[in-house]
C-alpha positions as CSV (number, residue, x, y, z in Angstrom):
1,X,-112.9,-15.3,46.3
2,X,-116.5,-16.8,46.6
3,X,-115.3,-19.8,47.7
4,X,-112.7,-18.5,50.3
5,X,-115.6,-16.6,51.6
6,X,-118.0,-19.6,51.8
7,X,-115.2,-21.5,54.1
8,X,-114.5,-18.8,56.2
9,X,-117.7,-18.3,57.2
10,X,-118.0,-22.0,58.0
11,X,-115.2,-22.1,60.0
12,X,-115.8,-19.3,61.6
13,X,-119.5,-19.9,62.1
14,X,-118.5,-23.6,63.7
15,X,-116.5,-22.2,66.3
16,X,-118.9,-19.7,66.9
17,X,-121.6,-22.5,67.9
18,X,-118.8,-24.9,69.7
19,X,-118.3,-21.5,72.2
20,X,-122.0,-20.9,72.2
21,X,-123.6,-24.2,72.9
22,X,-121.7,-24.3,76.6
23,X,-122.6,-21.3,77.4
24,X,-126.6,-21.1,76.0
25,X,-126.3,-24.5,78.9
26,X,-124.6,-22.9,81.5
27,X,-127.1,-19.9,80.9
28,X,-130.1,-22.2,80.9
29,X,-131.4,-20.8,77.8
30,X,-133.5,-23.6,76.4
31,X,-136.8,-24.0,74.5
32,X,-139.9,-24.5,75.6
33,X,-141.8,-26.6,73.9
34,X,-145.7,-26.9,73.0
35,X,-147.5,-29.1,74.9
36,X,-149.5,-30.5,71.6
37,X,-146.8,-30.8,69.7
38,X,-146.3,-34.5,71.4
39,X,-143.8,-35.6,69.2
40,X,-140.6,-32.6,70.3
41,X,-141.3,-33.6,74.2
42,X,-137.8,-35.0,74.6
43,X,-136.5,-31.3,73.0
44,X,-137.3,-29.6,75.9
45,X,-134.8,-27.7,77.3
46,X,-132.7,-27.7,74.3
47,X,-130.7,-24.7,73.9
48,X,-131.7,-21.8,71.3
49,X,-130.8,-18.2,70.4
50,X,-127.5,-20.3,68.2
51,X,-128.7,-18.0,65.5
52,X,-126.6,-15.4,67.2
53,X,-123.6,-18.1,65.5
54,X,-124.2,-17.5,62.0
55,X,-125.8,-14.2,62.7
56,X,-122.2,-12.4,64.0
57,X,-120.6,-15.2,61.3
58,X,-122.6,-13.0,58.5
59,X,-122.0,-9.5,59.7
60,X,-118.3,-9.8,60.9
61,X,-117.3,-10.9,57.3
62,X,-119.4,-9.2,55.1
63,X,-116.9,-6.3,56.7
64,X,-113.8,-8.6,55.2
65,X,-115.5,-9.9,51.6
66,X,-117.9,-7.2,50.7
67,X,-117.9,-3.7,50.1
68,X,-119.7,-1.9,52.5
69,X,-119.9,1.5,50.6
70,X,-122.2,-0.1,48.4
71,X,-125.4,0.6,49.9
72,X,-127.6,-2.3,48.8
73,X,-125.2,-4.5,50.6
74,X,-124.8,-2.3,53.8
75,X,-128.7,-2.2,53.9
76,X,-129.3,-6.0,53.8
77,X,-126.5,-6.8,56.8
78,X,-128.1,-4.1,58.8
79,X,-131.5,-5.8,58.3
80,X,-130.4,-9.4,58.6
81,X,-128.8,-7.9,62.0
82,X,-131.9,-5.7,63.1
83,X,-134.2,-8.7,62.6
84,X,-132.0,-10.6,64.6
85,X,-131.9,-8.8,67.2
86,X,-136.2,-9.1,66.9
87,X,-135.9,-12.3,67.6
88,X,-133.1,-12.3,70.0
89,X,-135.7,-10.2,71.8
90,X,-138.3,-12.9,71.5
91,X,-136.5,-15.4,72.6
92,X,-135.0,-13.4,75.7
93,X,-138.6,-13.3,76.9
94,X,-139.7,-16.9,76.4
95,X,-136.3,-17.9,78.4
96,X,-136.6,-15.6,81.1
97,X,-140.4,-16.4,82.0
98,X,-140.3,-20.0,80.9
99,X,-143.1,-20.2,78.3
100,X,-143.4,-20.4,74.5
101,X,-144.9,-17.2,74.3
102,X,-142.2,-14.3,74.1
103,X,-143.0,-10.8,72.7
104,X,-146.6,-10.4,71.5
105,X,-147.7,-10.6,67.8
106,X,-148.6,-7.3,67.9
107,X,-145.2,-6.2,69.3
108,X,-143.4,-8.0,66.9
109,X,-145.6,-7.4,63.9
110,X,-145.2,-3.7,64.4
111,X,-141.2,-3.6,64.6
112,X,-140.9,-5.8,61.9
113,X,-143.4,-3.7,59.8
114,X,-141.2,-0.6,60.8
115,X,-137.8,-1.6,59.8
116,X,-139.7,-2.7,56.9
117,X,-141.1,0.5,55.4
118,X,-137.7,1.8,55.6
119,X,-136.1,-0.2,53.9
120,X,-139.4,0.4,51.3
121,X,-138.5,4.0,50.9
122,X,-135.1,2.9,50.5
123,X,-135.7,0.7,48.0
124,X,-138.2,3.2,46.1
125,X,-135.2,5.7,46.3
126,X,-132.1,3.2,45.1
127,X,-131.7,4.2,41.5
128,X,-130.4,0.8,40.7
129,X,-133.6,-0.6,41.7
130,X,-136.6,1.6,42.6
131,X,-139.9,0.1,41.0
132,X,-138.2,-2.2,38.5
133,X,-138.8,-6.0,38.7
134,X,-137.5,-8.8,37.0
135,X,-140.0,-11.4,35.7
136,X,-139.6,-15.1,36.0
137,X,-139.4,-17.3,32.8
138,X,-138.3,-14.2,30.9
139,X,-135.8,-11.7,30.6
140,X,-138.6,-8.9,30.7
141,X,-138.1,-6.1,33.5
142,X,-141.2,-4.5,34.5
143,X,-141.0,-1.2,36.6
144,X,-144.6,-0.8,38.8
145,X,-143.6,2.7,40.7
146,X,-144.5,3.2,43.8
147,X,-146.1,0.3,44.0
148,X,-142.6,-1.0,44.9
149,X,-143.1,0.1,48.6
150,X,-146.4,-1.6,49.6
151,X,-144.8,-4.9,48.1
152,X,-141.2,-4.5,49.7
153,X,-143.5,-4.2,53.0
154,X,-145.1,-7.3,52.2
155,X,-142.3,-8.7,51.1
156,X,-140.3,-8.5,54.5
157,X,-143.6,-9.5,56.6
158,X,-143.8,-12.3,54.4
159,X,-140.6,-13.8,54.5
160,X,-140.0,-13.5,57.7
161,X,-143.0,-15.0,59.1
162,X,-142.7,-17.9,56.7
163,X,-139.3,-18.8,57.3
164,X,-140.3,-18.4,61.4
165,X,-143.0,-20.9,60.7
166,X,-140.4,-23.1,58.4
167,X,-138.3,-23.5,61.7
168,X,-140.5,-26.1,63.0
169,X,-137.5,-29.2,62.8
170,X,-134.7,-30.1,63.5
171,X,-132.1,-28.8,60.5
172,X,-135.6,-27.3,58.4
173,X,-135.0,-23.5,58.1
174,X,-131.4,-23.9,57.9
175,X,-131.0,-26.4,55.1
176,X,-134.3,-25.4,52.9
177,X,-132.7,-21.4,53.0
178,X,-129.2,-23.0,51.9
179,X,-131.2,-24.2,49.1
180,X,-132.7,-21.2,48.3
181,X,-130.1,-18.8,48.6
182,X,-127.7,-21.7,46.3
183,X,-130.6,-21.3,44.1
184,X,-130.3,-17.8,43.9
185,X,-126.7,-17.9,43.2
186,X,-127.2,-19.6,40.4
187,X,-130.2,-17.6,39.1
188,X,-128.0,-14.0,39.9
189,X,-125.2,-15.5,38.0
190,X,-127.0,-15.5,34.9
191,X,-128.7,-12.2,35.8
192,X,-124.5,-10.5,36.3
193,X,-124.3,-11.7,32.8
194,X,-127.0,-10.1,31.1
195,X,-125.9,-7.0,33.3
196,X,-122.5,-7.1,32.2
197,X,-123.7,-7.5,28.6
198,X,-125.8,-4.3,28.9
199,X,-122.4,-2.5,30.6
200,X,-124.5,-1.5,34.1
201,X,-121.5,-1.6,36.3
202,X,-123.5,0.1,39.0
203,X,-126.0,-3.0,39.3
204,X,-123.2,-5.6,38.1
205,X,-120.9,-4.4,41.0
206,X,-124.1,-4.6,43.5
207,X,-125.3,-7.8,42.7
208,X,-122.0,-9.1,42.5
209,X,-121.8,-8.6,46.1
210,X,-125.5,-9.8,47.2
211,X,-124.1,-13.1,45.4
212,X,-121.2,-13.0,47.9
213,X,-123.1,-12.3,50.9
214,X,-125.2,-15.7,49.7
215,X,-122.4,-17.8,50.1
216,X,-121.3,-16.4,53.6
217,X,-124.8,-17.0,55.0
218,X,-124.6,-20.6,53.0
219,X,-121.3,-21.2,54.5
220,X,-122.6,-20.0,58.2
221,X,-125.4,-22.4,57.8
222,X,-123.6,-25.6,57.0
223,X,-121.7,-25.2,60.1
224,X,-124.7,-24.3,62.2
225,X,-126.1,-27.8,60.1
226,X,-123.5,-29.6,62.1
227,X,-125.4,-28.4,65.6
228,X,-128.8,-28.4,64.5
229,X,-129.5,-31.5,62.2
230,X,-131.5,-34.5,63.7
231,X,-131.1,-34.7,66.6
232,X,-130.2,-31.1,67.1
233,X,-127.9,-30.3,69.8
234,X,-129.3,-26.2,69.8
235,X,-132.0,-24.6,67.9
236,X,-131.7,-21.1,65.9
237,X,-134.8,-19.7,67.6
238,X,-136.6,-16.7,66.5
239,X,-133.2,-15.0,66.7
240,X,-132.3,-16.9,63.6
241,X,-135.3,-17.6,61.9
242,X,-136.2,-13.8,61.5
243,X,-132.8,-12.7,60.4
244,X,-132.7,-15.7,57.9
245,X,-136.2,-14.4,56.3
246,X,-134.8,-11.1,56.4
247,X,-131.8,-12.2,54.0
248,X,-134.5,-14.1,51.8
249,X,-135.9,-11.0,51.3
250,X,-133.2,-8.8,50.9
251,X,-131.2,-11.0,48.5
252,X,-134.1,-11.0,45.8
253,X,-135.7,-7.1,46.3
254,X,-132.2,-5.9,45.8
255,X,-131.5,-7.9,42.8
256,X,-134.8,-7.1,41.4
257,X,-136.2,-10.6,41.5
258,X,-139.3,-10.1,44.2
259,X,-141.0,-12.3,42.1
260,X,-139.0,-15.4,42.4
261,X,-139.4,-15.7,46.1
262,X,-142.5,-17.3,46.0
263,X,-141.3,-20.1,43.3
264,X,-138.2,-20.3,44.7
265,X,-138.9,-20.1,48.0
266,X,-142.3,-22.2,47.5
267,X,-141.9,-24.3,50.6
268,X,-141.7,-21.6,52.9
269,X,-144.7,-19.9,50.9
270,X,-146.3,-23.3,51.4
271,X,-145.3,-23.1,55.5
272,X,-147.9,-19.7,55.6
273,X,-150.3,-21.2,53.2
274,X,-150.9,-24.5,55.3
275,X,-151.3,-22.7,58.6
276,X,-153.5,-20.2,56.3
277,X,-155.4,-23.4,55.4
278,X,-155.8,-24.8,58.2
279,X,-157.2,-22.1,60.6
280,X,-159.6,-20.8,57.9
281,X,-161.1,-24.0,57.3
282,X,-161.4,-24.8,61.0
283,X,-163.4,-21.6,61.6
284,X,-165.7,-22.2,58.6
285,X,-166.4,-25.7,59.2
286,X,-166.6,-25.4,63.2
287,X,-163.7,-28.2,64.1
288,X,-163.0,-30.1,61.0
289,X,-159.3,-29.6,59.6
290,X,-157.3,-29.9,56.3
291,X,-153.8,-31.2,57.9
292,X,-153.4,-33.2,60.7
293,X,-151.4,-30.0,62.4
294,X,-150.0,-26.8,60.6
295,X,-148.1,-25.9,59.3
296,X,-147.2,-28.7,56.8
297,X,-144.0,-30.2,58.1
298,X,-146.5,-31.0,61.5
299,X,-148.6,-32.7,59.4
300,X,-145.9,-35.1,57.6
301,X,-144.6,-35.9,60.9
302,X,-148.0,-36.8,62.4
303,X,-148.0,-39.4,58.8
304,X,-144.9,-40.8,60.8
305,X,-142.2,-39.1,58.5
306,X,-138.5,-39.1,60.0
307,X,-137.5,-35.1,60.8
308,X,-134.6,-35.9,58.4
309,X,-137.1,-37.3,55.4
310,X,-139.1,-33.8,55.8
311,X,-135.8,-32.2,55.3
312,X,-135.0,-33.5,52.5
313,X,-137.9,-33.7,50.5
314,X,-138.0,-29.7,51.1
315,X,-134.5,-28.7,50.1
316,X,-135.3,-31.1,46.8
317,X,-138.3,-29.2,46.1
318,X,-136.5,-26.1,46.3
319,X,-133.5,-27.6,44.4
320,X,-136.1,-29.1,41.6
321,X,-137.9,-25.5,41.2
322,X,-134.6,-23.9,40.2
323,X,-133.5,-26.2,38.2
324,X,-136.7,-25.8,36.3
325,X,-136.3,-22.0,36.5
326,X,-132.4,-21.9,35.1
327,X,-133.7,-24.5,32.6
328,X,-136.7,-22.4,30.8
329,X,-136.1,-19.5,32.3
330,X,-134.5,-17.4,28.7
């Protein structure tokens, strides 16, 4: 049934995007581009917002392949939606005024920090999960309370904002999340086993149906791939970078395994840490920098690395990291 799912949502995510390019053209809705990032020049104009593709691909057949009475899953399509539709508003703005700049950081910081406190308290609230945490390289569980909430919040703000940064290239965000949410798959199928071993159908049955809402937005992506590899023919935009760090998020807080964002996820922990970095180091030293240009993937490309090479050597790194973590991770 997994599988099924994953080619549905690729087929129907690639029509989605063949009806959506013509009209994103005929609609003028294309991306502006920053002025010092010299090397993206010639992607002016190209069109964005094609995360509304994989964005409807996600939500329409989560409806068909998951169960929608289970509230962990209903939660995380409404948030991969609601962010969305964050950046949908974004990137609305930076169309209709021509400039980079759509809402402001501290418009966008507080709805994102909104949506995300709710889905703290429901988190804190979900008896399946409330403060309980799974720890890497273990089969420990660890329940921290209410601490739960202030890291859910952080969490959310986290991923979001790193994958948004990720989105940087041609085919980045998009493959590197495949990746990650593959790697999760693998890492959850172990995790329903030691669930069905300790008979929790509750959790079994809830995780079960994260796993399949993995390989939809895997299957949505590798059609979206198609339209956005090198040289990409429409970009996700903020529409789709948000909603894709919303899923990041969701996937692991609902299954317990917070903790594993940051190794599994490392380059899109490493996207916040370069810009992080990089600015901090500029202010103390007055001028001097770390990278050529944050965050990271800038800085390969200004060392004259192909947007394609970049690609790959971030999906391997997230490929290598859970191999290692399925390897020693009893």
């Amino acid at each position: 049934m997994q599988a099924i799912s994953f080619l549905c949502a690729f087929a129907v995510s690639l029509l989605l995007c063949a009806m959506l390019l013509p009209l994103l053209k005929r609609l003028r809705a294309g991306q502006e581009i920053l002025e010092y990032v010299t090397e993206h020049s010639a992607k002016q104009g190209t069109p964005t917002m094609g995360g509304i593709a994989f964005i409807l691909t996600v939500v329409l057949l989560s409806a068909v392949f998951c169960n929608w009475s289970n509230r962990a899953t209903a939660v995380a399509v409404a948030v991969f939606f609601a962010y969305g539709v964050v950046g949908f508003l974004d990137d609305f703005i930076k169309i209709r005024y021509k400039r980079n700049m759509g809402l402001h950081a501290y418009q966008k910081i507080i709805v994102q920090l909104a949506i995300a406190v709710l889905v703290a308290v429901f988190v804190w609230g979900e008896v399946s999960i409330g403060g309980k945490l799974r720890i890497p390289f273990c089969e420990m569980t660890v329940n921290i309370g209410v601490w739960i909430v202030p890291l859910v919040v952080f969490v959310y703000l986290a991923c979001t904002n790193s994958v948004n940064l990720t989105d940087g290239l041609d085919g980045l965000a998009a493959s590197t999340t495949i990746c990650f949410l593959a790697g999760m798959i693998a890492l959850l199928g172990r995790e329903l086993r030691l669930l069905e071993s300790v008979g929790d159908t509750y959790a079994y049955k809830q995780t079960q149906d994260l796993v399949t809402l993995c390989f939809l937005c895997c299957g949505a992506l590798a059609a979206f791939l198609l339209f956005n590899c090198n040289n990409a023919k429409m970009f996700m935009g903020d529409t789709g970078s948000l909603a894709l760090g919303a899923m990041v998020a969701c996937v692991a807080i609902f299954t317990r395994m917070s903790l594993f964002i940051p190794i599994v996820g490392w380059m899109f922990v490493w996207s916040s840490v370069s810009v992080i970095v990089q600015v901090a180091y500029f202010k103390i030293t007055h001028g001097k920098r770390v990278f050529l240009m944050a965050p990271f993937h800038h800085h390969l490309q200004k060392k004259h690395w192909s947007e394609t090479r970049i690609c790959v050597l971030y999906c391997a790194v997230t490929v290598c990291i859970t191999f290692v973590l399925l390897c020693f991770g009893e």
